[in-house]
C-alpha positions in Angstrom: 85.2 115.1 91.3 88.6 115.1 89.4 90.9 112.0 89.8 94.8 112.8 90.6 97.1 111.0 91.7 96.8 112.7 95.4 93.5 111.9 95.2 94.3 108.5 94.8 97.3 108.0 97.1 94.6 109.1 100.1 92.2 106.7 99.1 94.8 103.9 99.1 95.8 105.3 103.1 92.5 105.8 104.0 90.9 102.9 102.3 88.6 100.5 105.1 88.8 97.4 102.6 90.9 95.3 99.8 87.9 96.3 97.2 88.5 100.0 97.9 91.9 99.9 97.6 91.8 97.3 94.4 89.2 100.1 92.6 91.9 103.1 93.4 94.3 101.0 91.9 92.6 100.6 88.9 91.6 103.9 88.3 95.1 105.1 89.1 96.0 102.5 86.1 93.6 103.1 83.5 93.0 107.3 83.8 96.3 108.2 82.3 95.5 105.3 79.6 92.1 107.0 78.5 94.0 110.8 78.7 96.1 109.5 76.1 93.4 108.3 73.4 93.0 109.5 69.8 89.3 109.3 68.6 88.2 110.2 64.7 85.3 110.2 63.9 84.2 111.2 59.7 80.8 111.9 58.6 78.6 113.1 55.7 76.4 116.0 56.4 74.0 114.3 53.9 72.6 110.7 53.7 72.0 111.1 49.8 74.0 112.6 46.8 72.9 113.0 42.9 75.8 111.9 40.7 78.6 114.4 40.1 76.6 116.4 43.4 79.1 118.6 45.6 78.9 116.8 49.5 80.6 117.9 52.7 82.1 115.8 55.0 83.6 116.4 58.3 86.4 114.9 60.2 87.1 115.3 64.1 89.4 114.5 65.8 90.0 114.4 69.7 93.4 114.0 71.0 95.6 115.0 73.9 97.0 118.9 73.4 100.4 117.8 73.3 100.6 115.4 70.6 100.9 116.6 66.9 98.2 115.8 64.5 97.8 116.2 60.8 94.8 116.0 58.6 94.5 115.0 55.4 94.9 117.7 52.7 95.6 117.8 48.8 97.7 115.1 48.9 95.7 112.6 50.3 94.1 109.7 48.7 90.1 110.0 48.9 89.1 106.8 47.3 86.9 107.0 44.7 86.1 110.7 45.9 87.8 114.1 44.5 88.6 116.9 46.4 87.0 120.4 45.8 87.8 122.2 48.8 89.0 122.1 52.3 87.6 125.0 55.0 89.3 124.7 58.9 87.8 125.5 62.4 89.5 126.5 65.1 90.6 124.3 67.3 88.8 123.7 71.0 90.8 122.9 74.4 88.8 120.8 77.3 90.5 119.2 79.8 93.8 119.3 78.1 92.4 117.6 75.4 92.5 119.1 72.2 89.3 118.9 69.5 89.9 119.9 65.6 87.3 119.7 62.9 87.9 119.9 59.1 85.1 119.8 56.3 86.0 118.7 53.1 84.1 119.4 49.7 84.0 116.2 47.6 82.5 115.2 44.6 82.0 111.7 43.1 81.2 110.6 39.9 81.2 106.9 40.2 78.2 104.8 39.6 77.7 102.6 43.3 74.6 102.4 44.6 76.3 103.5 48.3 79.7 105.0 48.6 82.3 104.7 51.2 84.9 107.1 52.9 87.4 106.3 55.5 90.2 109.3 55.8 93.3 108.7 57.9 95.2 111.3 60.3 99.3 110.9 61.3 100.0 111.4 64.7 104.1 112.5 64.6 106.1 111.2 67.1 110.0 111.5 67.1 111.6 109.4 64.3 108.3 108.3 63.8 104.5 108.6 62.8 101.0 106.8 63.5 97.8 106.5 61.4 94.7 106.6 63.3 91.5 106.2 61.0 87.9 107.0 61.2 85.4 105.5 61.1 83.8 104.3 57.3 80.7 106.0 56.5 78.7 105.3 53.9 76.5 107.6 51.5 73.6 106.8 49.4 73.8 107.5 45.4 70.4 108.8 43.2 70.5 107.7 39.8 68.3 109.3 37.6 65.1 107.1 36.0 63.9 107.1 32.5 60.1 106.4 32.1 59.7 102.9 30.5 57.7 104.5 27.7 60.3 107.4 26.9 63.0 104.3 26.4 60.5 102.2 24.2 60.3 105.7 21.9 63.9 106.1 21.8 64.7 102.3 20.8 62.2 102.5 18.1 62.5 105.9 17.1 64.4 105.9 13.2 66.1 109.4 12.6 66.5 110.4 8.3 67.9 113.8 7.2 70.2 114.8 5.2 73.8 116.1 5.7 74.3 119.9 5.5 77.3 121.1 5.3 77.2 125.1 5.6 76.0 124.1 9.5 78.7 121.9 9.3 81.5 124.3 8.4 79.8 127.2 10.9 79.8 124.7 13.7 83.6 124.0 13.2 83.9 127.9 12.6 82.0 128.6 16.3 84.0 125.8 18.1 87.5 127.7 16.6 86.4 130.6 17.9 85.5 129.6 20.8 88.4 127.6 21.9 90.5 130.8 21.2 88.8 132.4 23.5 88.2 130.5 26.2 92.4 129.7 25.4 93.1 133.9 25.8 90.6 133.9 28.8 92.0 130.7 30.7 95.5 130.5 30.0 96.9 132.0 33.1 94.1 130.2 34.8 95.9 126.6 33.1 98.8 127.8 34.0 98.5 128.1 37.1 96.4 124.8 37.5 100.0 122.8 36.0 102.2 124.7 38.1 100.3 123.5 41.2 99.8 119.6 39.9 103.6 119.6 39.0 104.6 121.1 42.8 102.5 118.2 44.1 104.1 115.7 41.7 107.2 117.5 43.2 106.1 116.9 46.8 105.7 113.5 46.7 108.7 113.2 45.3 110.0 115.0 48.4 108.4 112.8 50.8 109.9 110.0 49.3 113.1 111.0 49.0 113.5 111.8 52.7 111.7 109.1 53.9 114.4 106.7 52.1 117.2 109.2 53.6 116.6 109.1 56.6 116.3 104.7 57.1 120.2 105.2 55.3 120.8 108.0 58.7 119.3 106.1 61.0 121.3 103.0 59.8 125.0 104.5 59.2 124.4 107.8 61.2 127.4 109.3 58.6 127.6 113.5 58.2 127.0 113.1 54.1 123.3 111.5 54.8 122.3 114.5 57.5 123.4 117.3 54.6 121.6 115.4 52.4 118.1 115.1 54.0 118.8 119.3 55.0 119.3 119.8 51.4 116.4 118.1 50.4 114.8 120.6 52.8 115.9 123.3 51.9 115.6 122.8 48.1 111.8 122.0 48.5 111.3 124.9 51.0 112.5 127.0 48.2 110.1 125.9 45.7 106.9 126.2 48.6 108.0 129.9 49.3 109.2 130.6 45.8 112.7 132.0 47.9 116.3 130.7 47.5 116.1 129.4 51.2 118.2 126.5 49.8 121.0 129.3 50.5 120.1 130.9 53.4 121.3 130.0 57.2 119.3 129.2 60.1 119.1 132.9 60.8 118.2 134.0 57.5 115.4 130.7 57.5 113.8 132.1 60.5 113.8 135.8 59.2 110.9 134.0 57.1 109.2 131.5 58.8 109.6 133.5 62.4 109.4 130.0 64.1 111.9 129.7 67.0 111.3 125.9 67.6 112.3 125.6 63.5 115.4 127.8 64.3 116.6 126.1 67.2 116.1 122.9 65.2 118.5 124.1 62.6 121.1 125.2 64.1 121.4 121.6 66.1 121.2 120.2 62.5 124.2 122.5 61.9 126.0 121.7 65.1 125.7 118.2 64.4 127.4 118.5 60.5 129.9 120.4 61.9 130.7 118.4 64.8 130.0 114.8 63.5 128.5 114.4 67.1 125.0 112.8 67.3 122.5 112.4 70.1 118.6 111.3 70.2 118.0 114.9 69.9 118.7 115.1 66.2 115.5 113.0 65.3 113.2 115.1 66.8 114.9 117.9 65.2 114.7 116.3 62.1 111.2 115.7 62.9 110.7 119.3 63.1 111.9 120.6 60.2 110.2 117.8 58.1 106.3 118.7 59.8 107.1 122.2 59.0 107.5 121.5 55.1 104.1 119.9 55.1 102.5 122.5 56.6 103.5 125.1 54.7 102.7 122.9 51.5 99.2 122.7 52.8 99.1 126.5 53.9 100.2 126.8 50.1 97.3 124.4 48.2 94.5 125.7 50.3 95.2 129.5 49.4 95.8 128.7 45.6 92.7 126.6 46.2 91.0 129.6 47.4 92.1 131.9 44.4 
């Protein structure tokens, strides 16, 4: 049977007893609680790993449809994992409550007997964001064994020859060669390996920068701190897209992007530099642009990832 709040109203009327009416109450209390609930849940698909063995590991989430949730991507901090890959699922609606699933390709070269991972995800609010983190799971590391008689061989074993020179010189030869190679081969390949680690040093630097921007707004609330965090916008939008958005309009923005909630948020932005006139609004607008940034930064790393 599905609890609403009619349901619940005749129950109260046509409750015979105080207990029935004190259990309607409750449930009338605590359903809308529980609707509202944000479970994650991480896991490894595996209970052991070799060292420097790829793993998968999987993150759901469950939360209600109209909330905004991000997962972790490049950026995030792993622990004493690295990131190889990232593959999405499409996302499930029961009940109005939304369920999305991400498995991440890690890799781990420490030496712990049994590893830990606890990933985080941001619930964005206006003006503001939660972290909601998973549960820490725990995998089991293989290190390979050397037979006690193989180590006594080695420790004892005494190695005498003589230096040759002509292998020597050909061995330096080979490596030359090869490194000029592999440096014709892979160059585009490093190139295009810095360009993405300096974007994400870029990023951050992003992040921060609008983060500290927009405590000054919400303190002094001046015109010159709202251009500012657009700016800031705008100038790493251009550098995502690789597209002089830092001089485009709203229009010309959404031209792009084709995202009317984006457009509509700009042009308020506008509206409120031109005006000087600020409302509540103007965070969630702010809000709005900001989320969109990080998504298309993560849109970005997971296709050059996929290159």
């Amino acid at each position: 049977m599905k609890i609403t709040s009619s349901n619940l109203l005749n129950s109260l009327r046509k409750g015979k007893n105080s207990l029935n009416r004190i259990v309607y109450i409750c449930l009338f209390v605590v359903f809308p609680v529980f609707s509202q609930k944000i479970e994650v849940k991480g896991r490894f698909l595996a209970d052991t790993m070799q060292l420097g063995q790829r793993v998968s590991y999987v993150l759901e989430v469950r939360f209600p449809y109209d909330v905004q949730v991000l997962m972790p991507d490049s950026t995030s901090d792993y622990g004493g994992f690295k990131l190889l890959g990232i593959k999405t699922f499409n996302s499930r609606l029961e009940n109005n409550i939304q369920m999305d699933s991400v498995l991440y390709e890690l890799i781990s070269f420490g030496l712990d007997s049994i590893q830990y991972l606890r990933l985080p995800i941001y619930k964005y609010e206006a003006g503001d964001s939660t972290i909601y983190h998973s549960n820490k799971d725990s995998i089991l590391l293989i290190k390979p064994k050397i037979g006690t008689g193989l180590q006594e061989d080695l420790r004892h074993a005494t190695l005498n020859y003589k230096f040759n020179y002509q292998v020597w010189l050909a061995s330096i030869l080979a490596a030359l060669v090869a490194i000029y190679t592999l440096a014709r081969v892979y160059t585009q390949r490093v190139k295009r390996m810095y360009l993405k680690i300096a974007q994400k040093r870029r990023f951050k630097i992003y992040i921060k920068n609008h983060n500290e921007m927009l405590k000054t707004f919400q303190q002094a609330h001046d015109v010159g701190t709202l251009e500012k965090i657009v700016g800031n916008w705008k100038d790493i939008m251009s550098d995502i897209s690789q597209k002089p958005v830092s001089t485009y309009t709203a229009k010309e923005i959404n031209h792009i992007y084709k995202d009317q909630k984006l457009y509509e948020a700009l042009q308020n932005i506008d509206r409120a530099i031109y005006s000087g006139a600020f409302s509540d609004q103007l965070y969630v607008d702010i809000e709005i642009i900001y989320n969109k940034s990080k998504l298309e930064f993560f849109k970005q790393s997971k296709n050059k990832s996929n290159e």
